[in-house]
N, C-alpha and C positions, 0 to 999 in steps of 0.2 A: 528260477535262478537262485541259486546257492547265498547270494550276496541278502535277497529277500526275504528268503528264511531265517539266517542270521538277524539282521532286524525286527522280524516280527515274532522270534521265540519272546518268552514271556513264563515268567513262574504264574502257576494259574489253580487258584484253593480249589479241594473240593467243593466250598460253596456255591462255586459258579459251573458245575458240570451237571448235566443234564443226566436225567433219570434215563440211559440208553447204554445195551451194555457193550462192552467192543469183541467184535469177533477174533475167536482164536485165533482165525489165520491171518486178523490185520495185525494181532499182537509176535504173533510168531517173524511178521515182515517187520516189524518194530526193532523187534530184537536181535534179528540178522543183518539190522545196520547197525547196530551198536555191534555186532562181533565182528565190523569191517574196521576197529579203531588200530589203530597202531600201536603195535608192542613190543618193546624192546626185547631182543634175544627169541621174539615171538613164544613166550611164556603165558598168553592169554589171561592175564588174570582175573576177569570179571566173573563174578558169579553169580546168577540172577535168581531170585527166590519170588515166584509167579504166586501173587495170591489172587486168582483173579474170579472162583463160583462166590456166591455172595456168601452162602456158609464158611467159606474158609476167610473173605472178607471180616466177618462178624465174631471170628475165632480170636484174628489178630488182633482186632479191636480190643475185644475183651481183653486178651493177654494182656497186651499196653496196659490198658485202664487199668488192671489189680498190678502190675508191676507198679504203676506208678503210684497207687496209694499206699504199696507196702515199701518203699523205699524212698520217697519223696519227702523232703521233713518239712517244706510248705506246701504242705495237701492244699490244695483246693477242689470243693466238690464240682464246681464249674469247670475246670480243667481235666480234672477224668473223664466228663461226659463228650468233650470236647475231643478229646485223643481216643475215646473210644467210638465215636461218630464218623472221623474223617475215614476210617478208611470202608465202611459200610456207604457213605456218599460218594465215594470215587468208584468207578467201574472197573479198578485192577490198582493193584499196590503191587510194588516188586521190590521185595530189599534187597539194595547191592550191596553186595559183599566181595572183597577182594582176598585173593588164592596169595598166601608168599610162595615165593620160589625155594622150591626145596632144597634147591641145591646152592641156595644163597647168590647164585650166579648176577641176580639185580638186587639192589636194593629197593625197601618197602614205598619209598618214596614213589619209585620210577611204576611200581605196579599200582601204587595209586591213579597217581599221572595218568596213567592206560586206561584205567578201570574210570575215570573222570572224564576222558576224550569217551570211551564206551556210553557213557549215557548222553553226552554232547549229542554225540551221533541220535540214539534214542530220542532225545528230543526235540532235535532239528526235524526228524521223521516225524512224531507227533503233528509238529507243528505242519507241515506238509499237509496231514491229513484232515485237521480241524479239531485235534485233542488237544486239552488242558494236560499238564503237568506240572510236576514240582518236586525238587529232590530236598528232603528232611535230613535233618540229620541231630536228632534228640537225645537225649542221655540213653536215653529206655534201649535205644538200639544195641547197646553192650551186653543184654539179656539175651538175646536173642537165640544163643545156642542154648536158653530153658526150650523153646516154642519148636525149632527145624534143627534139624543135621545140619551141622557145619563143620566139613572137613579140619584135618588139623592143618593150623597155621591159615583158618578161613577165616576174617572177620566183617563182620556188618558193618558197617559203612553210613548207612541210611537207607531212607523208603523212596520211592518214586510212586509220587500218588499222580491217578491221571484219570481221565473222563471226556468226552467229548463235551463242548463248549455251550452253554444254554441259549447265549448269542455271542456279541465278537469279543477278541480279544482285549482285553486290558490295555488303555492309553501307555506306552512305554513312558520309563522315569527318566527323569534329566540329566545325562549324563554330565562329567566333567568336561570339558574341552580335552582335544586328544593333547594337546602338546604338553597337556601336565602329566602324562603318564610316558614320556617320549623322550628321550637325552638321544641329540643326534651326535655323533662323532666323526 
């Protein structure tokens, strides 16, 4: 049930994903529900960049890692190892990246909005199947068009790091009480 999956998504680190890889064609089913999201003027604007052989895993890594010690003015040596790590630990990284509308027809905000229900979707699926995820979203990600082809007017967004689970999920956090986010009229 829909309602169940909504409560047991969970942001979930590489640290807690299992040495097991995900098959192309679970990731392909992944991603053909994220391209079920809703999009105004149906402009689709998701863009999804598949890092998912561990060579191209360990590409990304590195790229991060040297972006971040040549452009970071609080270098830490523990924090390169760390951003160069996660995505070598995760069994597929995807950076989303969002399409503008060329004909200006929507604005950036609405194609975000879309491109954010798109991984909604993505990770309710996840969750379904017993994968870890988490969507990033780090400075580093504005380099991006150094690393992949990014159409014009395409920009990265952040990573979706994900992995099958080593065991369960993560106790959920404590939410507010609903009525403090609720003005009835």
């Amino acid at each position: 049930m829909i309602q169940d999956l909504i409560h047991k998504r969970r942001s979930v680190y590489p640290a807690l994903y299992a040495d097991k890889p995900i098959a192309k064609e679970t990731l392909e089913e992944l991603l053909m529900a994220a391209h079920q999201a809703p999009t105004h003027r149906k402009t689709q604007p998701w863009r999804f960049k598949v890092f998912h052989s561990e060579e191209k895993r360990t590409e990304l890594g590195d790229f991060l890692a040297l972006k971040y010690r040549h452009t970071i003015s609080n270098y830490s040596e523990f924090k390169e190892a760390k951003i160069r790590k996660k995505p070598a630990d995760s069994a597929c990284v995807i950076a989303i990246c969002v399409q503008e509308d060329p004909d200006e027809r929507v604005p950036y905000w609405e194609e975000l909005a879309a491109t954010a229900m798109a991984v909604q979707n993505l990770w309710l699926s996840c969750t379904d199947k017993g994968i870890g995820g988490y969507w990033s979203s780090p400075a580093l990600m504005q380099y991006m068009n150094e690393f992949i082809d990014l159409a014009e007017g395409e920009k990265c967004v952040g990573f979706f790091y994900m992995g099958y689970l080593k065991g369960d999920l993560p106790e959920p956090w404590e939410r507010n009480p609903l009525d403090q986010h609720i003005a009835w009229y």
